[in-house]
C-alpha positions, 0 to 999 in steps of 0.5 A: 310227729304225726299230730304235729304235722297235721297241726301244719297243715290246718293251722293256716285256716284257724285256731286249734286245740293242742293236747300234750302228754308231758308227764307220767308216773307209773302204769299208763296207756300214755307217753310223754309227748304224745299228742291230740289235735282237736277242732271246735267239731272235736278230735282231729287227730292223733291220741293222749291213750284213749278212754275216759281220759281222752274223752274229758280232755276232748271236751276241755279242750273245747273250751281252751279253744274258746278261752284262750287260757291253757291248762295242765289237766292231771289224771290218776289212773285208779277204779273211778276213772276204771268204772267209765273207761274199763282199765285201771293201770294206777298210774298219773298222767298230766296233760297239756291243753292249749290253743294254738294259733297260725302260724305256728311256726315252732311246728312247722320247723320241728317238721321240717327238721325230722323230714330232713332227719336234723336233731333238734328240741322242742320246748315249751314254757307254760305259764298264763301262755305257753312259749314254744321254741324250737332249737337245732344243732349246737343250740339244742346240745344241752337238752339232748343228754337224754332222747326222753320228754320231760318236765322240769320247772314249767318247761316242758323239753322235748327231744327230737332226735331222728336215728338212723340205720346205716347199712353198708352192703345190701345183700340179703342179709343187709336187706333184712336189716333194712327191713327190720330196723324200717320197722323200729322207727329207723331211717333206715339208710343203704350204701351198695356198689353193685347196682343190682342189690342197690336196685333191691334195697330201694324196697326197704330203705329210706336212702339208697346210695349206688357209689365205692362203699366208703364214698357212700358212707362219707357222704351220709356224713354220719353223727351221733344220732345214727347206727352203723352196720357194715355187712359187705361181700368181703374181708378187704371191703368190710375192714375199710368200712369198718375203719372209715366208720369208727372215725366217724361220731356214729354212735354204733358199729357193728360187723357181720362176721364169724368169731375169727373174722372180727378177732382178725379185723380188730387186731388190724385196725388195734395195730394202726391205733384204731379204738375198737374197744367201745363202739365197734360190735363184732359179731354183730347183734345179740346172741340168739342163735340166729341163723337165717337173714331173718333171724340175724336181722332181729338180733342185730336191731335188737342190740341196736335197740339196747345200745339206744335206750340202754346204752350198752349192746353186750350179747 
């Protein structure tokens, strides 16, 4: 996102040289949709995994800028291209080069979707030309069954998908969390009714929202994409935010509490007809024996982690 921004900002002078990773196989420095932006005086910004084949597409990407023509440039990652670039992984890499003309709008509203934290796909169409489009809300549904870039019959998609973490209660613990999760590429997003601790979560959070817990978290209006974790100064108080959090599409509920705390609250909210049994994690976080704030946090964005590319947190 980075690189795409930086294609925003220069774009508006004159034409650039796009390179994109759109598929590997195998070991590889290099992911899928990873990107370099390069000028006629060369790299600009960002990176395709550095070495030989970084240096190569640097230099083929001089000359798309002069033809106008893209091309798909692959890469096997075996002892030749170790002997100039010092590392065999043994994997292939393909990677897209292309110019890319102002104004370019595709990615000026792929970067203003992810800064106000919309879903949404990139997609691009490489034949004689490459066709970008970018799609949000319902219309971008069908290719987010999956978060991973991919490449599939000319059509390179592209997933932009911007998790949060919503941590309702900013005591210690929860600041920890915010930290963390800061850290793992969360928007990180607090709810706190006491202005004291909200005043410490702004250090760690994206978002802080000083209001009646429940009425925070209505207001985050949250959805598939983001995580929830309730850790309040209370019984009562974690019990209503809990049951207000299922009710949303949240993808993850989570819940600090001892083993006969989560028994208790999960036998409350059973008993009013609450589904506790798929989404809701209590204890929170993966079994480390974590003790300290610091300790609990790593667990409970490890299980986050897991239930995001794994699709399952058991501890």
């Amino acid at each position: 996102m980075r690189t795409l921004k930086e294609l925003c900002r220069r774009i508006t002078d004159e034409p650039c040289a796009l390179a994109t990773v759109i598929a590997t196989e195998g070991s590889s420095p290099s992911e899928a949709s990873m990107r370099m932006l390069v000028g006629r005086e060369g790299r600009v910004a960002g990176t395709i995994g550095g070495g030989h084949v970084e240096a190569t597409v640097e230099a083929k990407a001089r000359e798309v800028l002069d033809s106008g023509r893209p091309e798909i440039l692959s890469f096997t990652l075996d002892d030749d291209v170790a002997e100039e670039g010092g590392l065999i992984c043994g994997g292939t890499v393909r990677i897209l080069v292309e110019r890319v003309q102002p104004p370019a709008t595709w990615a000026q509203d792929a970067c203003r979707a992810a800064q106000f934290g919309r879903r949404g796909v990139l997609l691009a169409r490489i034949g004689e030309t490459v066709e970008h489009r970018f799609l949000a809300g319902e219309d971008a549904g069908p290719y987010l069954g999956s978060e991973e870039p991919r490449f599939e019959d000319g059509l390179f998609i592209e997933p932009l998908v911007m998790p949060r973490c919503i941590i309702v209660g900013a005591g210690h613990v929860g600041r920890a969390v915010a930290r963390v999760a800061g850290v793992a590429g969360y928007r990180v997003c607090v709810v706190e009714d006491r202005e004291d601790q909200a005043s410490k979560a702004k250090d760690v959070a994206d978002t802080v929202i000083t209001a009646e817990l429940e009425h925070g978290f209505a207001e985050l209006d949250a959805g598939p994409d983001d995580f929830v974790v309730v850790m309040t100064r209370g019984h009562g108080l974690d019990l209503r935010c809990v049951r207000v959090a299922l009710k949303s599409p949240a993808r993850y509920v989570g819940m600090l509490a001892s083993r006969r705390k989560a028994k208790t609250i999960r036998e409350t909210l059973e008993k009013e007809g609450v589904d506790t049994s798929e989404r809701l994690h209590a204890p929170v976080g993966l079994d480390l024996a974590a003790k300290s704030a610091g300790e609990i946090a790593v667990s409970v964005v490890a299980q986050l982690i897991k239930v995001r590319r794994l699709g399952r947190g058991d501890r």
